[in-house]
N, CA, C and O atoms as a GROMACS GRO file, in nm:
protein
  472
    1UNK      N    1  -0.454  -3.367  -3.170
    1UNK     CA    2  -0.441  -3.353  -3.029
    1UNK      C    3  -0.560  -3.423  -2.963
    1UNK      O    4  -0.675  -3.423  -3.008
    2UNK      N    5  -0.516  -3.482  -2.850
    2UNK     CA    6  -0.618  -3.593  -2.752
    2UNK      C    7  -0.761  -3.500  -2.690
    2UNK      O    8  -0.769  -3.379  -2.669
    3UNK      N    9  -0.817  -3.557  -2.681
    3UNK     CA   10  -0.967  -3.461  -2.594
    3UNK      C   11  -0.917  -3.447  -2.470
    3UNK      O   12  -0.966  -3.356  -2.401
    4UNK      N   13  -0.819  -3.525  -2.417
    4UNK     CA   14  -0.792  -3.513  -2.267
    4UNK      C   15  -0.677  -3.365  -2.298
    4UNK      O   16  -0.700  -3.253  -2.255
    5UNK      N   17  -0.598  -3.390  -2.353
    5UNK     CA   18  -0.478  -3.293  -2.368
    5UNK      C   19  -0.580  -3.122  -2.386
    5UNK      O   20  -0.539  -3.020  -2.331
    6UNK      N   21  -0.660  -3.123  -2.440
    6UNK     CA   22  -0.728  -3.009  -2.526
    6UNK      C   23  -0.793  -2.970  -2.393
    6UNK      O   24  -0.777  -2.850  -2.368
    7UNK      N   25  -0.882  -3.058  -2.272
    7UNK     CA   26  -0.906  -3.033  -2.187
    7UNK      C   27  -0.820  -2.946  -2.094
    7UNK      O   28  -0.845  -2.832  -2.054
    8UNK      N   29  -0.700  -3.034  -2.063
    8UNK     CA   30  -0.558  -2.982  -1.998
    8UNK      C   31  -0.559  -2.831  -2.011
    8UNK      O   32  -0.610  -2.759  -1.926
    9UNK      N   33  -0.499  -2.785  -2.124
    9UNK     CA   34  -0.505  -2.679  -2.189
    9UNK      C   35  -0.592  -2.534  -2.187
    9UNK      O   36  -0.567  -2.414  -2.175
   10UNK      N   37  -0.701  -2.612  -2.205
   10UNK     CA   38  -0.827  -2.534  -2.137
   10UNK      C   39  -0.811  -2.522  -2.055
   10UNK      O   40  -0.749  -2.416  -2.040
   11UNK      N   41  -0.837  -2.592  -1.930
   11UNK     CA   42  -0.810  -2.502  -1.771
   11UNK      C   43  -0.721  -2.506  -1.784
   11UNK      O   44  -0.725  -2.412  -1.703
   12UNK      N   45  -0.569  -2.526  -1.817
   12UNK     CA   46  -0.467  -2.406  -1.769
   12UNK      C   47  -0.477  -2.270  -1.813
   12UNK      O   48  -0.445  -2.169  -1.750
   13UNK      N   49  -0.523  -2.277  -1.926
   13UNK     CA   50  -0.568  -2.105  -2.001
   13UNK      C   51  -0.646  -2.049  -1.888
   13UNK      O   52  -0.600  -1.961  -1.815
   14UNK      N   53  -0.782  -2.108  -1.872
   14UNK     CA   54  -0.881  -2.035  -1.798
   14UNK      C   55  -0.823  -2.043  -1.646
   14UNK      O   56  -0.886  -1.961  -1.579
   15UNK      N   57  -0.756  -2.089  -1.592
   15UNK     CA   58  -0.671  -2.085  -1.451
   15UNK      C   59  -0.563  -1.910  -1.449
   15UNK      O   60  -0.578  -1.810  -1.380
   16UNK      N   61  -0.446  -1.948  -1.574
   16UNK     CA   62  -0.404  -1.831  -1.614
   16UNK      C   63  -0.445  -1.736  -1.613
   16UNK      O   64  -0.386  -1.637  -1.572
   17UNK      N   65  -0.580  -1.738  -1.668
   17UNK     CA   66  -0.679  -1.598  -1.710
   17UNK      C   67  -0.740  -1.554  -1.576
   17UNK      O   68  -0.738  -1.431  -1.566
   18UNK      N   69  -0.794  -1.615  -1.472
   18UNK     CA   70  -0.786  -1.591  -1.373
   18UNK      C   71  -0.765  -1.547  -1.250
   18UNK      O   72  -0.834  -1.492  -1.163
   19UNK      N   73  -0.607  -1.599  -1.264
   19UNK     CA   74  -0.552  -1.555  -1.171
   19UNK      C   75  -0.484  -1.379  -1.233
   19UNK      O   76  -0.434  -1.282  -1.176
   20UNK      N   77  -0.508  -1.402  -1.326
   20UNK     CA   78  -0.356  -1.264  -1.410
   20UNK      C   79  -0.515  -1.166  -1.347
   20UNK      O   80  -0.497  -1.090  -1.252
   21UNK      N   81  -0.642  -1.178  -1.401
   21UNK     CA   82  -0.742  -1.106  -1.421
   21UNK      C   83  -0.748  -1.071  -1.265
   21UNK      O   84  -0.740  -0.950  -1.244
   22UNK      N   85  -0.766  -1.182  -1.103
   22UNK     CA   86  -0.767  -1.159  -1.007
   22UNK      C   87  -0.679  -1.076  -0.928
   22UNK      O   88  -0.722  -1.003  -0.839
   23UNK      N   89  -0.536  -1.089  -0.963
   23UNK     CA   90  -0.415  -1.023  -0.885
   23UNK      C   91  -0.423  -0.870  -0.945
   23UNK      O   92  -0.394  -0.773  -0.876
   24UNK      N   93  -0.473  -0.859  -1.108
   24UNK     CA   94  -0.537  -0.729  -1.197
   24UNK      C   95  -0.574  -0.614  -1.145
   24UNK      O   96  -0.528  -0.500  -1.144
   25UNK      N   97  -0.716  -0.693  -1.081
   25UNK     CA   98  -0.824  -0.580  -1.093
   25UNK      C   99  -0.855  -0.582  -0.938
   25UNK      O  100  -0.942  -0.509  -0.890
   26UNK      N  101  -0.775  -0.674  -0.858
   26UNK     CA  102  -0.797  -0.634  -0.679
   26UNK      C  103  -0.740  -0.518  -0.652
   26UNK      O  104  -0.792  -0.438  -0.575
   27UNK      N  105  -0.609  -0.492  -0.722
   27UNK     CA  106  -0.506  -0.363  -0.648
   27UNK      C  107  -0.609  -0.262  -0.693
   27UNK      O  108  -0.660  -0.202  -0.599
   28UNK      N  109  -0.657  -0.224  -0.822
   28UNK     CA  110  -0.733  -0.152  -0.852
   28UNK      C  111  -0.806  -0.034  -0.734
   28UNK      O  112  -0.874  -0.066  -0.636
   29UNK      N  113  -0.779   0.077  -0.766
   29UNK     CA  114  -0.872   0.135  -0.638
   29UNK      C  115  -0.802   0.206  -0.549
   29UNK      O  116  -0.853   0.282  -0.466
   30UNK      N  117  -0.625   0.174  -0.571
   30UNK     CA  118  -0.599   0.236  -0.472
   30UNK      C  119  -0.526   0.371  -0.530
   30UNK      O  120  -0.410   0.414  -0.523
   31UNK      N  121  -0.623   0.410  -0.579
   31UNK     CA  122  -0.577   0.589  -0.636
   31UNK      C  123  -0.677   0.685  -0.553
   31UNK      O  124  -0.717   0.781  -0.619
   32UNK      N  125  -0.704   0.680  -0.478
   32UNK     CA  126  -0.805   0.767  -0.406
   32UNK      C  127  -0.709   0.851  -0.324
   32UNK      O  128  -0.608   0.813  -0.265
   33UNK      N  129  -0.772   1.002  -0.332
   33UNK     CA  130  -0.703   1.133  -0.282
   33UNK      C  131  -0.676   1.093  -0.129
   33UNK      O  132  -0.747   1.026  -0.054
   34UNK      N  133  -0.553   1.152  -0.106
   34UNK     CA  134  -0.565   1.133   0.063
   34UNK      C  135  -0.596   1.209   0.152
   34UNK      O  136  -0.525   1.309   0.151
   35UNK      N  137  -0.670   1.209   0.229
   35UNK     CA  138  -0.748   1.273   0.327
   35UNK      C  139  -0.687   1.243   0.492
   35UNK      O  140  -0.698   1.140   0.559
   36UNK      N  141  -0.645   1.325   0.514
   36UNK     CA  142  -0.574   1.310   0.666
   36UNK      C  143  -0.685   1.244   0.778
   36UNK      O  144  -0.664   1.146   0.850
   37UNK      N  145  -0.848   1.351   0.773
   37UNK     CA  146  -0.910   1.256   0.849
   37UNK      C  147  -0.999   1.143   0.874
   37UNK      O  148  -1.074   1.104   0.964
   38UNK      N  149  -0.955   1.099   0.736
   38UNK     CA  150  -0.994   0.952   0.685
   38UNK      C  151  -0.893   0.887   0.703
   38UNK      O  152  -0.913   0.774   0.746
   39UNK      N  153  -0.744   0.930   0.680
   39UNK     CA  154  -0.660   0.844   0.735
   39UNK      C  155  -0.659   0.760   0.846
   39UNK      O  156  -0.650   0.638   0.856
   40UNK      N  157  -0.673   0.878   0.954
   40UNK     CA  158  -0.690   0.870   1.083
   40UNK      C  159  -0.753   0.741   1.115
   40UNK      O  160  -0.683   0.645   1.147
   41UNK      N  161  -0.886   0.733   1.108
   41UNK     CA  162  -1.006   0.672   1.084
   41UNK      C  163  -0.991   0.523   1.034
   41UNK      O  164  -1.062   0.426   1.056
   42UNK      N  165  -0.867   0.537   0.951
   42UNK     CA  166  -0.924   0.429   0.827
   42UNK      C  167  -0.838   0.321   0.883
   42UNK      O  168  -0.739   0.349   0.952
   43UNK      N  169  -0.877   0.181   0.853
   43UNK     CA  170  -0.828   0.062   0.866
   43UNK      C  171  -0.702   0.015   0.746
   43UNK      O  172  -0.658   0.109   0.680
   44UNK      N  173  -0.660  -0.088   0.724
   44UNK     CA  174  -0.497  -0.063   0.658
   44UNK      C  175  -0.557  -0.099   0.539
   44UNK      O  176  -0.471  -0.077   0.454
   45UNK      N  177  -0.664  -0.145   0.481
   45UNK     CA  178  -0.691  -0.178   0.324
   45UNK      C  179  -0.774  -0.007   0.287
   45UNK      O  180  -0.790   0.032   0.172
   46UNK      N  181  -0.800   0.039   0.358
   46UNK     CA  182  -0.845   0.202   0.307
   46UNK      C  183  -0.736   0.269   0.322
   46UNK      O  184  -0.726   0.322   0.212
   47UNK      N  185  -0.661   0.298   0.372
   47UNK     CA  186  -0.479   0.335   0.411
   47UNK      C  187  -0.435   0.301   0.256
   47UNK      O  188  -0.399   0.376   0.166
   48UNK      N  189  -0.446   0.204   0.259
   48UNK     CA  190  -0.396   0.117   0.122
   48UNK      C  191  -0.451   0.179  -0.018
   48UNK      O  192  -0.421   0.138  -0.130
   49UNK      N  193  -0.546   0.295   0.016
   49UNK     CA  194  -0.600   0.301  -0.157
   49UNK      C  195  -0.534   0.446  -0.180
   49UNK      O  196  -0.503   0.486  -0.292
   50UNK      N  197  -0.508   0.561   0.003
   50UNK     CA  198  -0.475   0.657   0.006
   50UNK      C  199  -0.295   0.628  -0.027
   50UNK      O  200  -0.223   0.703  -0.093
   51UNK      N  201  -0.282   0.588  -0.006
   51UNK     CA  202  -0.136   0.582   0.020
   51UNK      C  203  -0.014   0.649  -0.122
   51UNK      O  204   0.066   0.742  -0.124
   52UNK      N  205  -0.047   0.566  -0.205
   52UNK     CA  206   0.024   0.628  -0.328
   52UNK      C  207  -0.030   0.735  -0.366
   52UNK      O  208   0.033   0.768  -0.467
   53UNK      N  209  -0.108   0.809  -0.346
   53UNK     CA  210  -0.162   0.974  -0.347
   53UNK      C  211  -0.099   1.066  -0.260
   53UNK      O  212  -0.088   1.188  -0.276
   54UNK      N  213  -0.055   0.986  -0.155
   54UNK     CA  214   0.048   1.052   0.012
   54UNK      C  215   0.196   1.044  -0.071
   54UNK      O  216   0.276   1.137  -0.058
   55UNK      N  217   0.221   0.955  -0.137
   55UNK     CA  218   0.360   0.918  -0.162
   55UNK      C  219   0.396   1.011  -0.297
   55UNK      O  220   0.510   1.051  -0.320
   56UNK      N  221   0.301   1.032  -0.369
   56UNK     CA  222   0.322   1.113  -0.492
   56UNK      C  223   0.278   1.213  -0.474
   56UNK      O  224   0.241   1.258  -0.582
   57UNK      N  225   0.250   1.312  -0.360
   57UNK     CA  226   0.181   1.459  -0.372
   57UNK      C  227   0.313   1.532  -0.287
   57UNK      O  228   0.330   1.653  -0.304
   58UNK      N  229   0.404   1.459  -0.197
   58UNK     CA  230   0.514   1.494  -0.104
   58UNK      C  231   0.442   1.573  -0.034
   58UNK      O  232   0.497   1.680  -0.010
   59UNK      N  233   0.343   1.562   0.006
   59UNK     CA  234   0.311   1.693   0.118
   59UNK      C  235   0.374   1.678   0.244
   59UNK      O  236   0.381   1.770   0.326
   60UNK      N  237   0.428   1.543   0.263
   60UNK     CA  238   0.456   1.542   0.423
   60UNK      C  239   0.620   1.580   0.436
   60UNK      O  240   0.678   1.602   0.542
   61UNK      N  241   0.680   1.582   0.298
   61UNK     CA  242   0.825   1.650   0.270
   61UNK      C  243   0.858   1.762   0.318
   61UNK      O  244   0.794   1.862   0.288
   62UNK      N  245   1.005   1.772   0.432
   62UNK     CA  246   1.051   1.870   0.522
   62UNK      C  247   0.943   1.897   0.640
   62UNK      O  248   0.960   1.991   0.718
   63UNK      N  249   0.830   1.811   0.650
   63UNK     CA  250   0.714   1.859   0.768
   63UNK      C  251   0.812   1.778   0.916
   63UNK      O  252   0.923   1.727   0.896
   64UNK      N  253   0.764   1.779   1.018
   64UNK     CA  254   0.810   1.769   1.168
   64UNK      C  255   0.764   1.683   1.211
   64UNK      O  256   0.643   1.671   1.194
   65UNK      N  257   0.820   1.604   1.270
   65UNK     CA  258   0.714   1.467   1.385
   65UNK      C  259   0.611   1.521   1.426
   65UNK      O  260   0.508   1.461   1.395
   66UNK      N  261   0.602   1.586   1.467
   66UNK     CA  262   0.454   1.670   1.520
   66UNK      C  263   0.392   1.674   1.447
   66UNK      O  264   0.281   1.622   1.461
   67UNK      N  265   0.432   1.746   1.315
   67UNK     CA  266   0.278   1.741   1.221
   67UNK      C  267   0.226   1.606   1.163
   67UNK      O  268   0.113   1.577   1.125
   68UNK      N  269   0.357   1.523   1.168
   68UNK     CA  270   0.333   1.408   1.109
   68UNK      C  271   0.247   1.329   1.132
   68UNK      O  272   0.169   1.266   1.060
   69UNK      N  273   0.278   1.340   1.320
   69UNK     CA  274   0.151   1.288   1.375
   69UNK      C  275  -0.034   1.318   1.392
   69UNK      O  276  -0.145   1.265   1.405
   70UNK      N  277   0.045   1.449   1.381
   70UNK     CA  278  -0.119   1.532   1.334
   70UNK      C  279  -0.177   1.448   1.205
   70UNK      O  280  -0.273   1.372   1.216
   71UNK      N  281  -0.122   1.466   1.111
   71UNK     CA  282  -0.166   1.435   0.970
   71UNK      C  283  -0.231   1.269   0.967
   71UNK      O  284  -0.344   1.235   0.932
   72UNK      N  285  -0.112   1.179   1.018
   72UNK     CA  286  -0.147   1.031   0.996
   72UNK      C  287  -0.168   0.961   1.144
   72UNK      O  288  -0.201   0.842   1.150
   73UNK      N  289  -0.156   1.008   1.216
   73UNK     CA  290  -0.203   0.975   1.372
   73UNK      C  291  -0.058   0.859   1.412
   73UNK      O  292   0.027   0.833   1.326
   74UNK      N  293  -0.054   0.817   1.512
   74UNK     CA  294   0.039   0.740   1.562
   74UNK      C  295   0.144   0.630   1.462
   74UNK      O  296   0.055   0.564   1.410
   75UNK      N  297   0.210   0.601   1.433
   75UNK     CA  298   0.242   0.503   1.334
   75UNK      C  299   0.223   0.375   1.441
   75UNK      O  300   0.205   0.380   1.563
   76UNK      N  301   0.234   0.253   1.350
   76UNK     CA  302   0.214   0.128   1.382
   76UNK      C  303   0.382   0.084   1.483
   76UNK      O  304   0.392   0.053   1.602
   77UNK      N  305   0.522   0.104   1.345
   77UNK     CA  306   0.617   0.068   1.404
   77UNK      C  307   0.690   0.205   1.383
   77UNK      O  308   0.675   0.278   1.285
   78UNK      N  309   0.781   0.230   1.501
   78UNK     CA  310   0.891   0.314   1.470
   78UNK      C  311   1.012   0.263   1.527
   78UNK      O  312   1.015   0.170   1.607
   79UNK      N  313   1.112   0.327   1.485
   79UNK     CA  314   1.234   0.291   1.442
   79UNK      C  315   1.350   0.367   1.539
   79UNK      O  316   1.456   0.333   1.590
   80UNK      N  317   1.259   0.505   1.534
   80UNK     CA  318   1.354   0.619   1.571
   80UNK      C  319   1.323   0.698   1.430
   80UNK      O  320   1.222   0.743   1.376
   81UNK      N  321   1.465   0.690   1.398
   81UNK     CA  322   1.438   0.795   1.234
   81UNK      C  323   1.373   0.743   1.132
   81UNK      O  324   1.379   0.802   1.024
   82UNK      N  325   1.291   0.612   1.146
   82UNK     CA  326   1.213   0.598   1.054
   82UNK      C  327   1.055   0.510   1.147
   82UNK      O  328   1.056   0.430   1.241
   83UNK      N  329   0.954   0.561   1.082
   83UNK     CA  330   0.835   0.484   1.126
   83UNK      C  331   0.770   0.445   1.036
   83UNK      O  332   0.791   0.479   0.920
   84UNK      N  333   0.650   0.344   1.084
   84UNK     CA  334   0.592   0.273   0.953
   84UNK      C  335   0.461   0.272   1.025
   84UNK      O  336   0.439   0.263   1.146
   85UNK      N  337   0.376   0.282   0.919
   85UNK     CA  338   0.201   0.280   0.926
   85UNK      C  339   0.158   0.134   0.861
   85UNK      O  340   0.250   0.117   0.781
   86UNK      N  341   0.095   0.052   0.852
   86UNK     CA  342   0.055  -0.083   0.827
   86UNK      C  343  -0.051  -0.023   0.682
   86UNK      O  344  -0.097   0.091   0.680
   87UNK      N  345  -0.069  -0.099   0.597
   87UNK     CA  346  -0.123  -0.062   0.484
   87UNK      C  347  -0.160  -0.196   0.451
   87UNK      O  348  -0.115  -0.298   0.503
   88UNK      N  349  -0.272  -0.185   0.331
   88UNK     CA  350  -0.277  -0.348   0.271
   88UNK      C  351  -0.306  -0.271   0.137
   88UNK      O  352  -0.376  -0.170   0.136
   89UNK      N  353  -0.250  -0.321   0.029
   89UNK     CA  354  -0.271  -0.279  -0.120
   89UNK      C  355  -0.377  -0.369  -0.185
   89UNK      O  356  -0.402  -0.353  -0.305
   90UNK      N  357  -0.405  -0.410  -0.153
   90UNK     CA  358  -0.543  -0.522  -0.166
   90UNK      C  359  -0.474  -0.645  -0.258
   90UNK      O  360  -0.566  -0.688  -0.328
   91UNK      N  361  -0.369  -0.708  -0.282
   91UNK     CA  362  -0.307  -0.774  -0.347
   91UNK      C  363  -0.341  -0.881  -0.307
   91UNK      O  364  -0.300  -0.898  -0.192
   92UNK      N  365  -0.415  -0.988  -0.357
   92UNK     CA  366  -0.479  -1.124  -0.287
   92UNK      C  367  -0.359  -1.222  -0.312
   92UNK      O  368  -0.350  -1.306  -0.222
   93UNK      N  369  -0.295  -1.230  -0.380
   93UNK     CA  370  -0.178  -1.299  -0.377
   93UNK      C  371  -0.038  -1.306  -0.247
   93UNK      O  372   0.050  -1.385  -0.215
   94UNK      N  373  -0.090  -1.171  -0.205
   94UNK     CA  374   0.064  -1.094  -0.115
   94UNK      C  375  -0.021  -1.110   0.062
   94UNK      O  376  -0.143  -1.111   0.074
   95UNK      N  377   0.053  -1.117   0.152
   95UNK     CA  378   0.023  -1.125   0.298
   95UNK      C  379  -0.003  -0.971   0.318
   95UNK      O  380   0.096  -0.899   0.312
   96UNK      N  381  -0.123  -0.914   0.342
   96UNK     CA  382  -0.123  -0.776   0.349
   96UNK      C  383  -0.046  -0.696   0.484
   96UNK      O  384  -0.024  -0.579   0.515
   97UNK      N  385  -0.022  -0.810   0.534
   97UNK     CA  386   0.076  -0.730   0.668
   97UNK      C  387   0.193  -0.726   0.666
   97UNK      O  388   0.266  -0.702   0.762
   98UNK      N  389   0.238  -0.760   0.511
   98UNK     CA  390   0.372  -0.703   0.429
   98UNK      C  391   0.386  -0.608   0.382
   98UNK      O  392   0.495  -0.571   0.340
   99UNK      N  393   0.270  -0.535   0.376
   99UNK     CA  394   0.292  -0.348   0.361
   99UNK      C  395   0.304  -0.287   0.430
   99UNK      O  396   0.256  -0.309   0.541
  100UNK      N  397   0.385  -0.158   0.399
  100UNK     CA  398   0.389  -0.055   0.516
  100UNK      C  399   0.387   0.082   0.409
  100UNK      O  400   0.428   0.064   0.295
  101UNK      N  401   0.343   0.200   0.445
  101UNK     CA  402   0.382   0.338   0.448
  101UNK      C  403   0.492   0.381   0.546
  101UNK      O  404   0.484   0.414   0.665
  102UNK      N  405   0.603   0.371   0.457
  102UNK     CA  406   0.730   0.438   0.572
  102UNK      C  407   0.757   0.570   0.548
  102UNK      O  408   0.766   0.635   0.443
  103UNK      N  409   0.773   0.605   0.691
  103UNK     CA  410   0.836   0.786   0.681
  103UNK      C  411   0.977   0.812   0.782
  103UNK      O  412   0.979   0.827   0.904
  104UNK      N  413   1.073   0.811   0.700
  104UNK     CA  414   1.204   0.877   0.673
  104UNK      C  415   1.228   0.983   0.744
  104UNK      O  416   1.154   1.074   0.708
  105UNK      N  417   1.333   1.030   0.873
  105UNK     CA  418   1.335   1.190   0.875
  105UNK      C  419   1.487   1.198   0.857
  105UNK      O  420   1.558   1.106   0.896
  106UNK      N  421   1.564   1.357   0.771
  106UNK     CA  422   1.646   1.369   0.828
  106UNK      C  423   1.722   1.371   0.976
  106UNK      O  424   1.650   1.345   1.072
  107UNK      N  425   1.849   1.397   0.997
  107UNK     CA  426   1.928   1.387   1.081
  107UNK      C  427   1.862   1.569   1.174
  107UNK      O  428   1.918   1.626   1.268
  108UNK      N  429   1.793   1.593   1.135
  108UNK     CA  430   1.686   1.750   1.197
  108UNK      C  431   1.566   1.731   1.219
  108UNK      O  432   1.487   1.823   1.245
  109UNK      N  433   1.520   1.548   1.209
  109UNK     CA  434   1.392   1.540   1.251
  109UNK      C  435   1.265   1.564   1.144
  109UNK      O  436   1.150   1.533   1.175
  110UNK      N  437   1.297   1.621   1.025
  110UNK     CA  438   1.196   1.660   0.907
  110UNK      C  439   1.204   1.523   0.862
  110UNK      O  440   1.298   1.444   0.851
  111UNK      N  441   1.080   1.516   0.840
  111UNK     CA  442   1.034   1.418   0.682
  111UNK      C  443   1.160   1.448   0.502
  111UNK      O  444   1.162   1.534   0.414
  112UNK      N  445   1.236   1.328   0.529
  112UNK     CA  446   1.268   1.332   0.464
  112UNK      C  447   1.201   1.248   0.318
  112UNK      O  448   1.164   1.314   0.220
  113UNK      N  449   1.193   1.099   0.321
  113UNK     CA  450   1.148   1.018   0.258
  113UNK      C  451   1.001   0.997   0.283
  113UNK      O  452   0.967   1.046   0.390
  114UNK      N  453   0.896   0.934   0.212
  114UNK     CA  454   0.764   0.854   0.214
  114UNK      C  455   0.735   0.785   0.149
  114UNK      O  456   0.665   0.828   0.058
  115UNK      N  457   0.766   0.640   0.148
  115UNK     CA  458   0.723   0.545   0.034
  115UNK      C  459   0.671   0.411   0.118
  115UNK      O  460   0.664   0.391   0.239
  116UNK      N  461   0.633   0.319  -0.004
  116UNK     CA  462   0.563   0.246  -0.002
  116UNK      C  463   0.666   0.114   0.049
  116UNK      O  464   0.786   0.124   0.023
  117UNK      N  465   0.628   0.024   0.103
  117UNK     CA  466   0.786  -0.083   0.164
  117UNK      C  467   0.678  -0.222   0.140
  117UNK      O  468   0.560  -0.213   0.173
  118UNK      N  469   0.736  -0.354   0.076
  118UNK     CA  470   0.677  -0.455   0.122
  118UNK      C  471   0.773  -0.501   0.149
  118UNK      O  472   0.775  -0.612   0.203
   0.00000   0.00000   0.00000
């Protein structure tokens, strides 16, 4: 094999390794407990670390627009029966204003759903 080809090779490996290692270890981080008045507070890449801790604990399941708003303060977009909070998962690859925290209510106004939307 050529010195040029062997070169080639090399940075595509170390390009590969890179990027797999960068897109890796950015999301990283976003397991942190969620805290309602840090929510409040927090900008959409700290939103972003609480969020799958909100989505896997269901606390906001069967709760009321009212509390909802208590808990996470105003949402960004609403819908009517569904609203969305702006989030960034720290994904350097992804447009972070392609995330959202959406919340779902039944046809009674409760929190039905809470997940993660890009």
């Amino acid at each position: 094999m050529g010195r040029k080809i062997k070169r080639q090779i090399l940075g595509a490996s170390f390009f590969i390794f890179a990027f797999v290692a960068a897109t890796t270890f950015t999301g990283f981080g976003n397991d942190e407990a969620f805290a309602s008045a840090a929510w409040v507070k927090a900008n959409a890449r700290d939103r972003g670390r609480m969020a799958q801790n909100l989505v896997d604990g269901q606390s906001l399941i069967g709760q009321n627009a009212d509390v909802l708003r208590q808990t996470l303060g105003a949402p960004d977009k609403n819908w009517g029966r569904v609203v969305q909070y702006q989030i960034d998962l720290g994904w350097p690859i992804k447009d972070p204003g392609t995330y959202g925290l959406q919340v779902h209510f039944d046809s009674q106004g409760n929190v039905a759903l809470v997940k993660i939307v890009d």
